[in-house]
C-alpha positions in Angstrom: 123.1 105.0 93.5 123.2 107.8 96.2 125.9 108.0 99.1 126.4 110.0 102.0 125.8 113.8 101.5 124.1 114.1 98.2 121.4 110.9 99.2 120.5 113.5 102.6 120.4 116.4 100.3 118.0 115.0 97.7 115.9 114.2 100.9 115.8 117.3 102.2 115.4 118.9 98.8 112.2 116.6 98.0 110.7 116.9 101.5 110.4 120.8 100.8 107.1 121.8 100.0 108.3 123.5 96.8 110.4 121.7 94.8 110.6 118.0 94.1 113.7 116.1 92.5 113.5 113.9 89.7 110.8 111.1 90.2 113.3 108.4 89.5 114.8 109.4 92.6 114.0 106.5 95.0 113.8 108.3 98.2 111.2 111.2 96.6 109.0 108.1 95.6 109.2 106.8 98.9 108.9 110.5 100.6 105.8 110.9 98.3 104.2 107.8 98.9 104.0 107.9 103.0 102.9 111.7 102.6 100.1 110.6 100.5 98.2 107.6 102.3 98.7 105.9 106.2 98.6 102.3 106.8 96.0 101.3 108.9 96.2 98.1 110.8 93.0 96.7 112.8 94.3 93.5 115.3 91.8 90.9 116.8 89.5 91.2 114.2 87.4 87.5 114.0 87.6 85.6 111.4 83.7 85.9 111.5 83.3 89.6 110.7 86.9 89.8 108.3 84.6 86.7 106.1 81.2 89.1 106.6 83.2 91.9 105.6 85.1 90.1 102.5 81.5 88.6 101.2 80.1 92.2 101.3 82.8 93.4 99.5 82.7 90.9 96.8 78.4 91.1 96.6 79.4 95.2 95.4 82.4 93.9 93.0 84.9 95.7 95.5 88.5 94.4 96.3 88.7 93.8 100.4 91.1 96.9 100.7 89.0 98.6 98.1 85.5 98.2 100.2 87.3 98.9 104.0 88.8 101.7 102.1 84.9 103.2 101.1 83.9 102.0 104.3 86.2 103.7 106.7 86.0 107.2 104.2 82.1 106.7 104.5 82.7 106.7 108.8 85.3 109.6 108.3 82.5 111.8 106.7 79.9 111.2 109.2 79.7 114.2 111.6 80.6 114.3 115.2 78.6 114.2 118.2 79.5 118.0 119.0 79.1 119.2 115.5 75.3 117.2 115.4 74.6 119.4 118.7 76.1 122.4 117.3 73.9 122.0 114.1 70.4 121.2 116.3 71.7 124.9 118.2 71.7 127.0 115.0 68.2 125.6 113.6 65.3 127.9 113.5 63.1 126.7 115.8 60.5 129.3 114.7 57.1 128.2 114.2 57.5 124.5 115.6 54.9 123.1 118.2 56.2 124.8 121.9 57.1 122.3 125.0 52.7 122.4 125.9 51.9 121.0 122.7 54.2 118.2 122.6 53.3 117.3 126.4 49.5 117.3 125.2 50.1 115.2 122.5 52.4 112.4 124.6 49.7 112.1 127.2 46.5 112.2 124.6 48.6 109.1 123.0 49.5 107.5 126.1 45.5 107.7 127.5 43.9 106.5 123.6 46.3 103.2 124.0 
């Protein structure tokens, strides 16, 4: 067991990007393991959508944790607002029916119906 000095050296030494100490060190496993994943903790959920949410994740053979897990990676991926309008700014427009020919095609669609 660690005491005093040598405990908040052994910390120090396994926060440091370079070097880790022993793995059997407890406080390196612990350092480790909160650098590695964040809890994330949801309140007022209903008990409606936690059941929809555990039946989904059973009907694909998934743990709970395992599917909100995939879930909530699946949302991180999706791009942002900005970075869909960014995107739509850089595409080459080139070539693509102009402002007239859209107008002209709304109106002879509105007057045929």
């Amino acid at each position: 067991m660690l005491h005093g000095t040598e405990h908040a050296a052994r910390q120090n030494f396994a926060r440091s990007p370079a070097r880790r100490c022993n793995t059997d060190c407890m406080c390196c496993i612990q350092t480790h393991t909160l650098n590695a994943m964040m809890l994330v903790q949801v309140r007022d959920v209903s008990e409606a959508t936690v059941n929809a949410l555990k039946a989904q994740a059973a009907e694909r053979g998934l743990t709970f944790t395992a599917y909100l897990r995939a879930e909530l990676d699946r949302l991180a991926a999706r791009p942002t607002n900005a970075e869909v309008i960014e995107r739509m700014a850089r595409r080459d427009r080139r070539g693509g029916p102009t402002t007239e020919d859209t107008v002209s095609e709304i109106r002879r669609i509105r007057e045929a119906s």
